[in-house]
Structure formats: structure tokens, C-alpha cells
N, C-alpha and C positions, 0 to 999 in steps of 0.2 A: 932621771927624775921625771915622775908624772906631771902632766899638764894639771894645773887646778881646774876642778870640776865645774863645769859651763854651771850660770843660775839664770832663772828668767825670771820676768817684772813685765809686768803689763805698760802697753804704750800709750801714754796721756799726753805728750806735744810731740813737736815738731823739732830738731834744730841738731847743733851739735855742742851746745850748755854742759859742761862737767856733769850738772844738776838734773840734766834729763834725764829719765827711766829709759831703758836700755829694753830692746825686745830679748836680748838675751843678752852675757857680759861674759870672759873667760880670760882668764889672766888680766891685763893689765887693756884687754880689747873688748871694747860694745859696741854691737849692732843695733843701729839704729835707722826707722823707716824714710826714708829720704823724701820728701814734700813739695811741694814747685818752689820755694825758697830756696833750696836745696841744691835744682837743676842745674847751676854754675858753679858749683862745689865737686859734682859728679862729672862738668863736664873738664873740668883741671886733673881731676885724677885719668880722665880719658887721654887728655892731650898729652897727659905725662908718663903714660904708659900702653904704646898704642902698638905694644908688640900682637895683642891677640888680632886686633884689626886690622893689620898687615898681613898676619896669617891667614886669615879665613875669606876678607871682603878684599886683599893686594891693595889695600889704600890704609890712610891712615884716619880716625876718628874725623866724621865730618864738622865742620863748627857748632851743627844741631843735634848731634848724634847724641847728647844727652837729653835733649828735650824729646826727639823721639823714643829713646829709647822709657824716660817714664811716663810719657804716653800710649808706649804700645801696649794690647791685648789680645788675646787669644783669638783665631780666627773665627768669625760670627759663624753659630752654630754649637761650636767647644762649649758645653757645658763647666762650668768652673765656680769654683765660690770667691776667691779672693787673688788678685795678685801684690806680692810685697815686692819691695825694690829696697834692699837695703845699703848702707852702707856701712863698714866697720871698723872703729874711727879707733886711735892707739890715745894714750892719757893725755898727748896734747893736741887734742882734737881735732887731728888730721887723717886722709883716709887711707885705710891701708889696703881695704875691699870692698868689694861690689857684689851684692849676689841680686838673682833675679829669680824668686821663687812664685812658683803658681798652686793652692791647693785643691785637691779636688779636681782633679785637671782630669775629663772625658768621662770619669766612673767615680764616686765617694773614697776617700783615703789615697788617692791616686796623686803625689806631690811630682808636678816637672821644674827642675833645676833647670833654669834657661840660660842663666849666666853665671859664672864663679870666678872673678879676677880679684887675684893679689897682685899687689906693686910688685914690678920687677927688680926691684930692690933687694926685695926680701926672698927672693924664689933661693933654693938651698938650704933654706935655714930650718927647714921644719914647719917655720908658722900656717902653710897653707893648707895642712892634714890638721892642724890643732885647731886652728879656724874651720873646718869644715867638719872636723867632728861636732863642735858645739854647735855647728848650723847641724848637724842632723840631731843630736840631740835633744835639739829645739822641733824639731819638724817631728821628733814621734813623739815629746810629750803632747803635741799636737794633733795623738792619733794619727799622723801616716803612719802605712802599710806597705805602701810599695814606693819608691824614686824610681823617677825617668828623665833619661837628659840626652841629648843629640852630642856626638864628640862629629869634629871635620875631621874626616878619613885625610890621615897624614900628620896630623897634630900630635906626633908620638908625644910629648911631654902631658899632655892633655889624656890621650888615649892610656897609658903607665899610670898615672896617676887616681884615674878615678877605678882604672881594673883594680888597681893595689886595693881599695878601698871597697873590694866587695862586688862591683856593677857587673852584669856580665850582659854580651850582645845578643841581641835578638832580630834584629835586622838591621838592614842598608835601605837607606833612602839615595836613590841617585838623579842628577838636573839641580840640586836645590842653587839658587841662584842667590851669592851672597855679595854687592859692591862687585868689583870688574870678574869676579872666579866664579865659577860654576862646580860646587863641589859635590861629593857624596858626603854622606852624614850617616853615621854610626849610632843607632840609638843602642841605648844602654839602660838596665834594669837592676835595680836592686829590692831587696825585699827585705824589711825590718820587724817583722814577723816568721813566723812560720809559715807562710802561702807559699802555697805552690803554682810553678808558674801556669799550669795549665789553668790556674782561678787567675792568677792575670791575666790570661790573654781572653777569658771570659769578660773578666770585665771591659779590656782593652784591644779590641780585637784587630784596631790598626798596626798594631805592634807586632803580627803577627807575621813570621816571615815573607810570607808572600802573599798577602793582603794586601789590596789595591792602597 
């Protein structure tokens, strides 16, 4: 059976209300932008599922690691238009994901996926390819052109998952230093258009294999 068709709704408050406008909604799940109200909502979904940050940082969600994390932004310099921090709540309004999307990240149409956690509850079940299509379908009626996301070289569930869906590599980053692990990072590209990647790497020219 097909997934029902992701719909989107412009976003007019904050919270997680039945009654809120959803930045985008699919099946029985809405994502909705997470606000500093918000920040001990996101940090319960962290402490209750701290399998990614054991894999990438060898520690577990710090007590603040929600507050930094909707405080962080792109390194000064990074041209960018907006960062979203959503979360994706199920009908009784608890959260079942997190994403962390940036648009316009270094070049115009240029979307980077910083984060994509579904509760480990649910991993096997399908919901994390259905939830992530309606976040892409959300992100090119939004005009992206191309996605970019960093996978931690070793993360095979991570690394299968987002190849399945299209992304292919285009270089290694190595040193990046994440909590006590030192890892390489696998950036990854997709294009929601017809570009070609050599117009990516025009636009994105860090991306380029062997570009400092």
C-alpha cells in the first residue's frame, strides 16, 4: 500500500497543539519547527534515544545537547538563508523525529541535511524512508535543487540508507572531531532536478574531491 501523499501548511506558532499548522503532515505524522519552548521536548527524545551519539561522538546526548543543538549555525562566513530544526510528532503528540535542515547552504537551491533521527523504536518498520520522503518532498516544493549531508564513515545503517534513497559520494572529509571520536565523514549528494553534477560542484566547489 502507498504512503498517503505528504501536504504542506505554512507555519504560524510554536508548540506541539493537535491544532498547530504543521510545516508539512503525512500519514498520521507532522512536522513541526521546534522553538526554545520546545528545547526539553527535543532534549527527552535525545536522552531516549542516544543510539546516533554513541555512534558518532562514543558518548551519550550531553544534558545541553538540545539547547546547543537549536542554537547552532552554520560556520561564520557560510552563506545560508534559513536553518529549520524540526521535530515529527505522531497523533499523540509525541516525537518520533528530528531533522536538522539548512537552505541555501554555500550557493542558492543548495539544501544541507544536518540531522535525520527516527526513535529507535520504530527503525525496521519503514516509517524512516516515509518520513523522509515527505521531508524531501517538502524541501523541493521549496525549490531545492540539490541535498547535502555528511554520513560518519562506519555508520553502515546510515551510509545504506541514504545511498538507497538516491545520495551518491563525492568526497571524504578526514580529523572531523565529534565528542571523545575522531572521525571521517562521507559527504553525500543528491540532485532533485536534472543538474548535473559538474553545476554542483560550480556552485559548491568544497564538495569537490580534492578541494581543500
Amino acid at each position: 500500500m502507498k504512503p498517503a501523499p505528504a501536504s504542506f501548511a505554512p507555519r504560524t506558532r510554536e508548540g506541539p497543539a493537535p491544532s498547530t499548522p504543521a510545516v508539512f503532515t503525512v500519514d498520521r505524522y507532522r512536522a513541526l519547527e521546534v522553538d526554545a519552548d520546545g528545547v526539553p521536548r527535543l532534549q527527552a527524545f535525545l536522552d531516549a534515544n542516544p543510539e546516533y551519539h554513541l555512534l558518532v561522538t562514543g558518548e551519550p546526548p550531553a544534558a545541553g545537547e538540545a539547547a546547543t543543538e537549536f542554537a547552532a549555525r552554520p560556520p561564520e562566513g557560510w552563506p545560508y538563508t534559513k536553518r529549520w530544526l524540526l521535530e515529527i510528532v505522531d497523533g499523540d503528540g509525541s516525537i518520533v523525529a528530528i531533522a536538522d535542515l539548512i537552505s541555501d547552504l554555500l550557493a542558492p537551491r543548495v539544501w544541507h541535511v544536518g540531522l535525520f533521527v527516527v526513535a529507535t523504536r520504530l527503525h525496521g518498520q519503514g516509517i524512516a524512508a516515509r518520513l523522509y520522503a515527505a521531508l524531501e518532498a517538502w524541501m523541493r516544493a521549496a525549490r531545492a535543487e540539490w541535498l547535502r549531508l555528511g554520513v560518519v564513515a562506519g555508520n553502515l545503517r546510515a551510509e545504506r540508507f541514504w545511498r538507497a534513497l538516491g545520495y551518491r559520494e563525492v568526497r571524504t572529509r578526514t580529523g572531523i572531531v565529534m565528542g571523545q571520536r575522531t572521525n571521517t565523514v562521507v559527504v553525500l549528494v543528491k540532485p532533485l532536478a536534472d543538474g548535473a553534477f559538474d553545476d554542483y560542484f560550480a556552485r559548491v566547489p568544497r564538495d569537490i574531491a580534492d578541494a581543500p
